[in-house]
C-alpha positions in Angstrom: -85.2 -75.2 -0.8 -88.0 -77.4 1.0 -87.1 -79.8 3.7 -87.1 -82.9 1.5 -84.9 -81.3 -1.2 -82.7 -80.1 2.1 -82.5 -84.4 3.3 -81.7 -85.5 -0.4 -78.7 -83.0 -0.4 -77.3 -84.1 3.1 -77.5 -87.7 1.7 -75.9 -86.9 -1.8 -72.9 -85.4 0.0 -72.5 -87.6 2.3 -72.6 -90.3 -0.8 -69.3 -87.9 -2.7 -67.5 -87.1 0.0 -64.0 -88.2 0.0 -64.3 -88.1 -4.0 -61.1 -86.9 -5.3 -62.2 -86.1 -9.2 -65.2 -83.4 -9.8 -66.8 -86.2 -12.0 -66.8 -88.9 -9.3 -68.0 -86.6 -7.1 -71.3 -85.9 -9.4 -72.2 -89.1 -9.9 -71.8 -90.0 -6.7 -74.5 -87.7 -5.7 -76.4 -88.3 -8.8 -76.8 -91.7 -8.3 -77.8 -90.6 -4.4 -80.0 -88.2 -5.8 -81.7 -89.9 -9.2 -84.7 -91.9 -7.3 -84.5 -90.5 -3.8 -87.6 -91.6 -2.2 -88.3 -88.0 -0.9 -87.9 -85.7 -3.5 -90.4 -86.6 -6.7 -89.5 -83.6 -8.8 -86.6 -84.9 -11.1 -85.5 -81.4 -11.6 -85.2 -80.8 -7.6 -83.3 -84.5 -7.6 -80.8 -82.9 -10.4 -80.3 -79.5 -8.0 -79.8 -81.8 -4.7 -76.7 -83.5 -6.1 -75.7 -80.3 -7.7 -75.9 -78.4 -4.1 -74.0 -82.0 -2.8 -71.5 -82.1 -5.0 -70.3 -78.2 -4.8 -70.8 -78.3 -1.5 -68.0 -81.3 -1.3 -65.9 -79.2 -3.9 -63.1 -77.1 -3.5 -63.4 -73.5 -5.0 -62.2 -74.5 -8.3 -64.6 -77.2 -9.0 -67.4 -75.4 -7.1 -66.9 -72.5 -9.5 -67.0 -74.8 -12.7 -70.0 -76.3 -11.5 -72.0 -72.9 -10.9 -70.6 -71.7 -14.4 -72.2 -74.6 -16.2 -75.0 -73.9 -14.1 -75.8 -70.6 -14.5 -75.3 -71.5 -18.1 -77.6 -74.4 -18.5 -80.8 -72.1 -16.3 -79.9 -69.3 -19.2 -80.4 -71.6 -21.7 -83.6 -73.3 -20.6 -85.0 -69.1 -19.9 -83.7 -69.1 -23.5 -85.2 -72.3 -25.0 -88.5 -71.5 -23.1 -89.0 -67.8 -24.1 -88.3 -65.8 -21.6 -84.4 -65.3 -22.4 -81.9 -63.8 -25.1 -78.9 -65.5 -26.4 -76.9 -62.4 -25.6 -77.0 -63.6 -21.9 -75.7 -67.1 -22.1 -72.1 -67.2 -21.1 -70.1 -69.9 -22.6 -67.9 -71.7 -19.3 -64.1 -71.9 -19.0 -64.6 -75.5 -18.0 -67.2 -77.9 -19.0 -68.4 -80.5 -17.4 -71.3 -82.2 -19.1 -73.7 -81.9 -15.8 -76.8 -82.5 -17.8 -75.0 -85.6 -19.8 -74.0 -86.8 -16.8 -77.3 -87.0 -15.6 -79.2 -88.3 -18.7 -76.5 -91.1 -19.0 -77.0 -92.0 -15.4 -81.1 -91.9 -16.2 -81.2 -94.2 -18.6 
């Protein structure tokens, strides 16, 4: 991660800490995150208050998050080519991350 990524991600976790639900603690960060003046890349804005909000998570909610992760990256390999839909692995727990973050877009 570059430096300006790095400053988004203190800021988005400093922004959800104290958050008590997994949800509040996303958008939290999100909102910290979604026009940070440093980071232009929306997709680097989306991985800073990802990396906040696991980072403020205890290992239950840090695991859903990288499950629906890991899922989400398979499925954009997939979607652009480069995957096979034998890798993606459905999570225990789902969140909605990328609903989340469209919802908060808009």
């Amino acid at each position: 991660m570059n430096n300006s990524v790095m400053i988004a991600v203190v800021e988005a976790r400093e922004a959800c800490r104290g958050k008590k639900r997994l949800r509040d603690r996303l958008l939290a960060a999100m909102k910290k995150t979604k026009n940070h003046w440093l980071v232009t890349n929306e997709d680097e804005r989306l991985q800073a208050a990802i990396c906040a909000a696991t980072l403020e998570s205890n290992e239950d909610d840090a695991k859903a998050i990288k499950d629906e992760w890991d899922a989400l990256k398979v499925l954009s390999s997939l979607l652009s080519g480069m995957g096979s839909i034998v890798d993606i692995q459905t999570p225990k727990k789902t969140i909605g991350i990328f609903k989340l973050w469209k919802e908060l877009k808009v």
